[in-house]
PLY file of the C-alpha trace (Angstrom):
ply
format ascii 1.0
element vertex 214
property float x
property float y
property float z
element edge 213
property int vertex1
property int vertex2
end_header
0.00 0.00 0.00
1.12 3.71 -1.19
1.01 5.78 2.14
-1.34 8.52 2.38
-2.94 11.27 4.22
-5.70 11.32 1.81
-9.17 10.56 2.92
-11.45 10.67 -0.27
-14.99 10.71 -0.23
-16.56 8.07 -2.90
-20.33 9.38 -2.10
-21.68 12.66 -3.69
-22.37 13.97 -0.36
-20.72 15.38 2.67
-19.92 13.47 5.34
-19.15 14.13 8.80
-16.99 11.88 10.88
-16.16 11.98 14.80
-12.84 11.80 15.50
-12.18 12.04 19.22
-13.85 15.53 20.59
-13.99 16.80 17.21
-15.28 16.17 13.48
-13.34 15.23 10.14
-15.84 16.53 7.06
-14.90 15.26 3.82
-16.92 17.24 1.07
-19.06 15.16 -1.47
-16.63 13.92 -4.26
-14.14 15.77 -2.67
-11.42 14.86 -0.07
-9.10 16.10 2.82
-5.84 15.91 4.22
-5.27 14.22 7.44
-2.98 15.75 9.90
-0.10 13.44 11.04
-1.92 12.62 14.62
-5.17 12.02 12.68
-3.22 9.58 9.98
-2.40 7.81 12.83
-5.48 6.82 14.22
-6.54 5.82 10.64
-3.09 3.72 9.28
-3.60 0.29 8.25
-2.17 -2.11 11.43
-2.87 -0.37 14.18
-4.49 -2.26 16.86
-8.19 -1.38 16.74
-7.88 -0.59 12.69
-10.28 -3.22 11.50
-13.08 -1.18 13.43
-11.97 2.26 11.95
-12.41 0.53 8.82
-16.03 -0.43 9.59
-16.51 3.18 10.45
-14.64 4.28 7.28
-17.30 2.12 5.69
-20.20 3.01 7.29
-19.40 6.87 5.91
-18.50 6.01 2.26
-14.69 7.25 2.55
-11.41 5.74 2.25
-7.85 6.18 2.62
-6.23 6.93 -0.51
-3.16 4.12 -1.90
-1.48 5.66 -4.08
-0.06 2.39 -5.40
-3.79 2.05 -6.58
-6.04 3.07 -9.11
-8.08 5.63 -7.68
-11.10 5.27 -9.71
-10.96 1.39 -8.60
-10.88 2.61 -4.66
-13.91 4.60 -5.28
-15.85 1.63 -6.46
-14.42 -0.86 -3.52
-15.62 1.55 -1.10
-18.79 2.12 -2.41
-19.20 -1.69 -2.56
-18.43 -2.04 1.08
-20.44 1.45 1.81
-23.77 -0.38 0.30
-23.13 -3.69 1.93
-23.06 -2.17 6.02
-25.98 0.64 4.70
-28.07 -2.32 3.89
-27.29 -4.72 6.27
-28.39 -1.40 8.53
-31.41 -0.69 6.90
-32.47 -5.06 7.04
-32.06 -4.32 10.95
-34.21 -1.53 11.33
-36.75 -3.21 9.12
-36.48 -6.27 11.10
-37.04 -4.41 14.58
-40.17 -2.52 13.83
-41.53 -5.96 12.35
-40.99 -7.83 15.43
-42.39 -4.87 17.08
-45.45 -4.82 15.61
-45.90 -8.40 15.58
-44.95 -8.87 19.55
-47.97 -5.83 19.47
-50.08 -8.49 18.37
-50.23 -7.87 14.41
-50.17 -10.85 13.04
-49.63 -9.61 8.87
-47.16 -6.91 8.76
-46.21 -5.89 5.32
-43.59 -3.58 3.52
-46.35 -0.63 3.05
-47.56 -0.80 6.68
-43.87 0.03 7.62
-43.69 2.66 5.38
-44.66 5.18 7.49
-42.46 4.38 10.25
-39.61 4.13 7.58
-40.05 7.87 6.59
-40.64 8.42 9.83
-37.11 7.51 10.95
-35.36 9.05 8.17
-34.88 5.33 7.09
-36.73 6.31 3.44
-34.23 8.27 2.56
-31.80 6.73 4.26
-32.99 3.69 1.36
-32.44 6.42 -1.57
-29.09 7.40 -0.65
-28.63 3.23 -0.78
-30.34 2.97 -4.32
-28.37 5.91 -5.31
-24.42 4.58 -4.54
-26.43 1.21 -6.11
-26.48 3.45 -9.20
-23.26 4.95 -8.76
-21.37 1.75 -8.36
-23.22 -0.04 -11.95
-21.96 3.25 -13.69
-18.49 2.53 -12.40
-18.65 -1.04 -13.13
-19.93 -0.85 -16.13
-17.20 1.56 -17.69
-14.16 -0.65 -15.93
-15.30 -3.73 -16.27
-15.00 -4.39 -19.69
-11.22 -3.15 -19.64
-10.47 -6.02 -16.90
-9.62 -3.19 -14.20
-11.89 -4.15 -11.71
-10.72 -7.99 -11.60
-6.89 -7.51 -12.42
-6.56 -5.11 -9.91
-4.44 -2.97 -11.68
-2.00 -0.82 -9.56
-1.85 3.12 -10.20
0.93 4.26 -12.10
4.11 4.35 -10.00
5.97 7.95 -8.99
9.94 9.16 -8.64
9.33 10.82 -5.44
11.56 12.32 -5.68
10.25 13.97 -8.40
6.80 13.95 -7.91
4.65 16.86 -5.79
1.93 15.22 -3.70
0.37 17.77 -2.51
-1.64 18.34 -5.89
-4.48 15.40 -6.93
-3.27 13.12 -9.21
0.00 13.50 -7.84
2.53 15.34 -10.36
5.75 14.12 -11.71
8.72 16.58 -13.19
11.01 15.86 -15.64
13.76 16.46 -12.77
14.31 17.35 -9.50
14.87 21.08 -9.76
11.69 21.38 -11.82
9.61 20.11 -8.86
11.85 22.60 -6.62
10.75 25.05 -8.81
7.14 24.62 -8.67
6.69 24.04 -5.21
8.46 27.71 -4.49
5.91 29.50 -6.33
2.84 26.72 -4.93
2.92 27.33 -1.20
-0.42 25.44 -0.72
0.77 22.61 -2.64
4.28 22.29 -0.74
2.48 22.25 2.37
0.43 19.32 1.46
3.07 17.54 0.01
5.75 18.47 2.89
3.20 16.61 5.05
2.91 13.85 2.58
6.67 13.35 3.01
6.52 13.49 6.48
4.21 10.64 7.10
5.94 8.56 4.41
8.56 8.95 6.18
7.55 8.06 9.75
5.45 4.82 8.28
8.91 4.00 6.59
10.70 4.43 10.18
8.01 2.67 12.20
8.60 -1.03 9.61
12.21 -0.74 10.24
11.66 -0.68 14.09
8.65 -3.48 13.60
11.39 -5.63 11.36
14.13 -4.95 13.94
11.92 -6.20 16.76
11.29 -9.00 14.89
0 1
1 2
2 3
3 4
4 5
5 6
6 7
7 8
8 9
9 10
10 11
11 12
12 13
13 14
14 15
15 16
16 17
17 18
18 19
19 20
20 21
21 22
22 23
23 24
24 25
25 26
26 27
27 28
28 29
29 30
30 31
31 32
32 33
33 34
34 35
35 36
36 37
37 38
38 39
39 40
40 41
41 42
42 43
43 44
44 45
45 46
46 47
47 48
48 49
49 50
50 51
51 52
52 53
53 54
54 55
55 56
56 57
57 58
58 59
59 60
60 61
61 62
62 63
63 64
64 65
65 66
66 67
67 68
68 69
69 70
70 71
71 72
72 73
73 74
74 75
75 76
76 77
77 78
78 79
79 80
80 81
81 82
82 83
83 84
84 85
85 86
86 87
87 88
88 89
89 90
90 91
91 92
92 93
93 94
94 95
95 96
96 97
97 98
98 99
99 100
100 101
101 102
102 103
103 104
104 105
105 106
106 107
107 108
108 109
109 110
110 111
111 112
112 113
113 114
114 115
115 116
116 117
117 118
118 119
119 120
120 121
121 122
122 123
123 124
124 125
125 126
126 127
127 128
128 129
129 130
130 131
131 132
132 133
133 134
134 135
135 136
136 137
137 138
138 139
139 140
140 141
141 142
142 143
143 144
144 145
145 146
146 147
147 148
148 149
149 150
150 151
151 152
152 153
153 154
154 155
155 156
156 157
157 158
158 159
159 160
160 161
161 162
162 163
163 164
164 165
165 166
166 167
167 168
168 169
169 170
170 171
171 172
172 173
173 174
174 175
175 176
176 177
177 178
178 179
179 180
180 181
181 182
182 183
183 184
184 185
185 186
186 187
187 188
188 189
189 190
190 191
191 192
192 193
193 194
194 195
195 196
196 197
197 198
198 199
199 200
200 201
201 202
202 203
203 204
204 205
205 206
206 207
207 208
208 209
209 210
210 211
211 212
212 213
């Protein structure tokens, strides 16, 4: 896996994630740039990682490999993103059924739940599912047929040390000056890509001491 800080959004809407005492929000389509502390939490390994994925999940977002395509990291998120939204959706179903029927309704149907669907937010809670449904087919359908999806094709691979990446796709110069160049008259961009560096660098640090120990 590519290190990065990037956590992209594969759903067309914002969401907002707790993180400790505060929020992440990751614009619709859009992404952000975790701070070093926050990368952290979120790094593949960690003790306790398999449930940040779940949560990851649960929001539609993803941390970005670089090593990957990114188009096929949209569509693996939205796959898992519609599997835990509908497996959440089957549960509230489920509970207002047995509800009802430990009320003493004996027949209870999809449209007398309706109502307590909408009720609960649940309906649209269902569109949002039917929409990434939609989202995903589009996806599949333009990959698919060029074996992407099922080779698992890796992203193309950078110099970095020739390559900004703190601009998305990351950027690669013909030579190392060229990106010295560009990142003195890009301030933003160096930034991002100065923290980029930095947490490649620490991940790279924290294998040696895990191989070491081993």
């Amino acid at each position: 896996m590519g290190l990065s800080g990037r956590l992209c959004n594969s759903t067309p809407w914002e969401q907002n994630i707790p993180w400790h005492r505060t929020r992440i929000i990751v614009p619709g389509d859009g992404h952000v740039e975790l701070f070093p502390e926050q990368l952290d939490d979120f790094r593949p390994g960690k003790p306790g990682s398999e449930e940040v994925r779940n949560l990851l999940s649960s929001f539609g977002v993803f941390l970005m490999d670089t090593d990957r395509s990114y188009d096929v990291q949209v569509y693996e998120c939205l796959q898992s993103t519609i599997k835990v939204r509908r497996q959440q959706y089957t549960d509230f179903v489920a509970n207002i059924r047995n509800d009802r029927i430990r009320a003493g309704q004996n027949s209870v149907t999809e449209e007398d739940l309706e109502g307590a669907i909408a009720m609960q937010g649940y309906k649209t809670f269902r569109d949002q599912i039917e929409a990434l449904e939609r989202r995903a087919a589009k996806i599949r359908g333009i990959l698919a047929p060029t074996g992407e999806l099922s080779t698992r094709r890796a992203a193309p691979k950078y110099d970095p040390e020739r390559t900004c990446f703190g601009v998305s796709p990351p950027q690669e110069f013909a030579t190392k000056l060229a990106l010295e160049l560009f990142l003195d008259e890009h301030p933003d961009a160096a930034s991002k890509h100065m923290v980029f560096i930095t947490q490649m660098n620490k991940a790279a640090k924290r294998e040696v001491a895990t191989a070491r120990e081993e």
